[in-house]
N, C-alpha and C positions, 0 to 999 in steps of 0.2 A: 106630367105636370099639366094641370088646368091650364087656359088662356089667364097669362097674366094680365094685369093693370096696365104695369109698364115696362116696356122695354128699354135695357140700357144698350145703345152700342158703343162701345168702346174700343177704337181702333188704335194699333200699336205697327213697331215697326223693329227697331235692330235694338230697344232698349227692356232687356225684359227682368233688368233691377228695377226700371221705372214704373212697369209695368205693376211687377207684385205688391207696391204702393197702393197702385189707383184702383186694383181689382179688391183690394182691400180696406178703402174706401167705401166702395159700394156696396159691399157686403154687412157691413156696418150699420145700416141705414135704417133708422126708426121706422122707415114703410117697408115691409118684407115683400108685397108682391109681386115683384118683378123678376124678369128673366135678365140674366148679362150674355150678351155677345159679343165675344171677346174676336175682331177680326183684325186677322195678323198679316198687313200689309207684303211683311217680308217672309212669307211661308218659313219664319225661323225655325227649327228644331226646339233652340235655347227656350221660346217665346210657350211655344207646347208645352211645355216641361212645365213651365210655371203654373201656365192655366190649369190644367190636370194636377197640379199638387193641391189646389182651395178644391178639396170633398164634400161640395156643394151641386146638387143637380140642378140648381138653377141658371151655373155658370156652362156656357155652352163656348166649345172653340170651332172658329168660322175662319178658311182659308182663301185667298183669293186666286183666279185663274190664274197659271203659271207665267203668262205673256205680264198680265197685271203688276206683278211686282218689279218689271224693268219699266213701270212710268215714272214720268220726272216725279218729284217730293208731290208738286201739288196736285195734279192729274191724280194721283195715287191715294191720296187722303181722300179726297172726295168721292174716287172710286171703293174706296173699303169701305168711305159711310154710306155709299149708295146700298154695295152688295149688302150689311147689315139691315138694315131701314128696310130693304124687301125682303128680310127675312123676319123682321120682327111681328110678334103675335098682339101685342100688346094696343089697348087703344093709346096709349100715349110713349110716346120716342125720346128716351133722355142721349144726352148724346156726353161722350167722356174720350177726351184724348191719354196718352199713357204717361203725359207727363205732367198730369194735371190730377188733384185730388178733391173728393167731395166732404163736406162738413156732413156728419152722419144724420144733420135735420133736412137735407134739401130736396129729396123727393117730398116728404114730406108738406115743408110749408109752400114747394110749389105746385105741389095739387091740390091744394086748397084752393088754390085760385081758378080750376077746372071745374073742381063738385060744386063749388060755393059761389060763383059765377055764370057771367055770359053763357050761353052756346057760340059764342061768334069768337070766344078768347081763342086764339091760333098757338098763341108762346107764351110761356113763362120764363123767364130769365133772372138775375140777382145781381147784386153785389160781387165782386170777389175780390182777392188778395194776388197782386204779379210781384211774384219775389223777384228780383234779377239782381244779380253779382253782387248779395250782400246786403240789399238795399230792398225796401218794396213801397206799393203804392196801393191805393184801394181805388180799385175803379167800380165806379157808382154810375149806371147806367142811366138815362133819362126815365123818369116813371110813367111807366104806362104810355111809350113814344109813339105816334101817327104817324105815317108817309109822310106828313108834311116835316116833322120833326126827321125824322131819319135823311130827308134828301138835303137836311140843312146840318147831316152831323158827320158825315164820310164817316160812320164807323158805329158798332152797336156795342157787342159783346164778347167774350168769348166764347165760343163753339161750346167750349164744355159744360156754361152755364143754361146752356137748351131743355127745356121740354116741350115738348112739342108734339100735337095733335096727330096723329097718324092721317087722317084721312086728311087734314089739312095741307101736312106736306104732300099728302100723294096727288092734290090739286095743284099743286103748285110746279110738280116735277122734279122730285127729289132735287142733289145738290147737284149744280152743275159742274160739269168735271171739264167743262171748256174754258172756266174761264182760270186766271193766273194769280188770283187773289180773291180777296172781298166775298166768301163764299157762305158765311153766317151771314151777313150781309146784306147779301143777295137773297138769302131766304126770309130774313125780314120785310124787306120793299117789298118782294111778291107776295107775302101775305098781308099786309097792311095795304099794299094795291088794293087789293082782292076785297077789301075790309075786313079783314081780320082783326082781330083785339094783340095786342103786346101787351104784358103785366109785368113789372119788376118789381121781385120781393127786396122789399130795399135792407135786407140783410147778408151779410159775408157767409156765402154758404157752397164757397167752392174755392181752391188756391191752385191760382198757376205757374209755373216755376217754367218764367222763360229762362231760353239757354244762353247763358253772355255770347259776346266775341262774333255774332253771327259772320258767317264770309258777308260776302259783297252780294252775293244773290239773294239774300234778305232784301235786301234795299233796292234791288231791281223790282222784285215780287210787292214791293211798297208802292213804288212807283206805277208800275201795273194795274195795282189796284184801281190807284185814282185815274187813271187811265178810263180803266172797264167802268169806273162808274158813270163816266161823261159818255160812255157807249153804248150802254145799255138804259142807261135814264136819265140821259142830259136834255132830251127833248121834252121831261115832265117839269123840268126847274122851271120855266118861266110861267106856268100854268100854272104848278101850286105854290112856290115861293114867291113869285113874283121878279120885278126887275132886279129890286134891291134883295131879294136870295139869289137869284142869278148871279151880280154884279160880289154878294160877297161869298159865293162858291168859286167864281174866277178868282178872287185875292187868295182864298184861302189854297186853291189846286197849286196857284204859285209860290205861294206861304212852304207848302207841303213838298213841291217839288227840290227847293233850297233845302230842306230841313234831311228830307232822305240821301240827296246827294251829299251832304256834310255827313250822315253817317258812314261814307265809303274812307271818311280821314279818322273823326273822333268817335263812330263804332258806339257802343254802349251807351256813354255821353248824350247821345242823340235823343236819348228819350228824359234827359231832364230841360230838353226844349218840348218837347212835345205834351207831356202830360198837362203843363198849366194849361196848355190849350184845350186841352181835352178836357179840363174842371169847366171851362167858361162854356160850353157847352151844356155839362151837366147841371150848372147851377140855372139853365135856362137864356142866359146874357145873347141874345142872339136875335136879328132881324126880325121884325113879329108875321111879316107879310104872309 
C-alpha cells in the first residue's frame, strides 16, 4: 500500500462487539485514503479475530508491549495512542476510540479544512452526539478555539473527533501518558500554545456512546483532570485571561469540584448538571478578558 493521506488510530481494549462497530465506521468513509490501525490495548485473542475478519489491507492490527497492558485504564489509552501515532504513515492522524463511531462524511469535511486552508491549522475537530443511558446530547465544540478560549473552557472535545497534523503532534510530543486525565486537551493547549490553528466543522460527524453507571474512579479521574489543568497551565491564566478569567476559573474549579463529588451519590445524574454549563461556554457567554 502507497503512503496514505491519513491515518486512523483506533485503539480498543476488552470490547471487541464495540469494536467491529467502530472498525466499520471507518471503512465506510467517503475519503478512502487511509490506513486503520487497529491497536489493541488488551493483546485480546477475541479483539484479533475481529480485526482480521474486515478483508481489507488497509486495516492493519497493532499489539502493545506485554508489560503495557497491565497500565491503569488511563496510562494505557494514551499509551496505545502513542504506539499507533509512531506508527502512522499518513500526513494526517485521525484518532477513534472502540466505543465511539464515525458519520461516513468525517474524514471527509475535515480535510477540507487542511487542503483548503492555513498551513498553520494543527486540528480539525466537529460536532458529535454522547448517547448515555437512553438519553443524548450534542456537544458542539467552540469554533475555531485559541488558548485563550481553551484555558477559559476546562474541556475541548472528544478524542475521537481528532484530526490532526502528524508533524504537528510530533512537535508537541505525542500524548502524554503521565498525566490522569485531560489528554485531548492537553493536546489542544500545546498546539494553540505553539500557534497552531483549531477548526471545528460545526457538523455531527462522530457519536459517543458513553458507558452509564461509571464506579467512582470516573469521578476521581474528573477531579484529576482539573487538577492537572491548574499544574500544568495555571501559571498562563492570569497572563492570557486576565484577573477576571483567573477569578472565574477559581469559581468554576470549585463549581466542578462539588458537581464530580455529587457524582460519587447520583452517578449518571451528574451530567444533567454539567452540560448546561457546558452550552454557556459554547454559546461564547464567558469573561472577554
Amino acid at each position: 500500500m502507497a503512503k496514505p493521506l491519513v491515518s486512523v488510530v483506533l485503539i480498543t481494549y476488552k470490547r471487541p462487539d464495540r469494536l467491529r462497530k467502530a472498525i466499520g465506521s471507518v471503512l465506510k468513509q467517503t475519503f478512502k485514503d487511509f490506513e486503520l490501525l487497529v491497536v489493541d490495548g488488551a493483546n485480546l485473542k477475541e479483539n484479533k479475530v475481529v480485526v482480521k475478519s474486515f478483508k481489507d489491507k488497509r486495516v492493519k492490527y497493532l499489539q502493545v508491549e506485554p508489560e503495557a497492558v497491565n497500565y491503569y485504564s488511563q496510562k494505557g489509552m494514551q499509551h496505545s495512542r502513542n504506539v499507533g501515532c509512531m506508527k502512522a504513515k499518513g500526513d494526517y492522524i485521525a484518532m477513534l476510540d472502540d466505543d465511539d463511531e464515525w458519520d461516513l462524511r468525517k474524514l471527509e469535511k475535515q480535510l477540507s479544512n487542511f487542503i483548503n486552508g492555513t498551513s498553520k491549522v494543527g486540528l480539525v475537530i466537529c460536532y458529535n452526539k454522547i448517547v448515555s443511558g437512553g438519553k443524548y446530547v450534542i456537544d458542539k465544540p467552540k469554533l475555531n478555539p485559541n488558548y485563550k478560549d481553551l484555558l477559559k473552557s476546562f474541556n475541548l472535545s472528544s478524542t475521537s473527533t481528532f484530526l490532526i497534523k502528524r508533524t504537528a503532534l510530533q512537535e508537541v510530543g505525542y500524548w502524554n501518558e503521565n498525566l490522569r486525565g485531560m489528554h485531548e486537551y492537553d493536546i489542544a493547549l500545546k498546539l494553540t500554545r505553539r500557534g497552531y490553528l483549531i477548526r471545528t466543522v460545526p457538523m455531527i460527524l462522530m457519536t459517543r456512546y458513553r458507558i452509564s453507571n461509571e464506579d467512582r474512579g470516573y469521578y476521581y479521574i474528573k477531579i484529576a483532570e482539573v487538577i492537572d489543568l491548574w499544574k500544568y497551565y495555571g501559571k498562563d491564566f492570569i497572563s492570557n485571561i486576565g484577573i477576571t478569567g483567573f477569578a472565574f476559573n477559581a469559581i468554576k474549579t470549585i463549581g466542578l469540584f462539588g458537581v464530580y463529588l455529587s457524582g460519587y451519590i447520583i452517578k449518571e445524574r451528574v451530567w444533567d448538571i454539567i452540560y448546561p454549563f457546558k452550552v454557556v461556554y459554547e454559546q461564547g457567554v464567558l469573561p472577554s478578558n
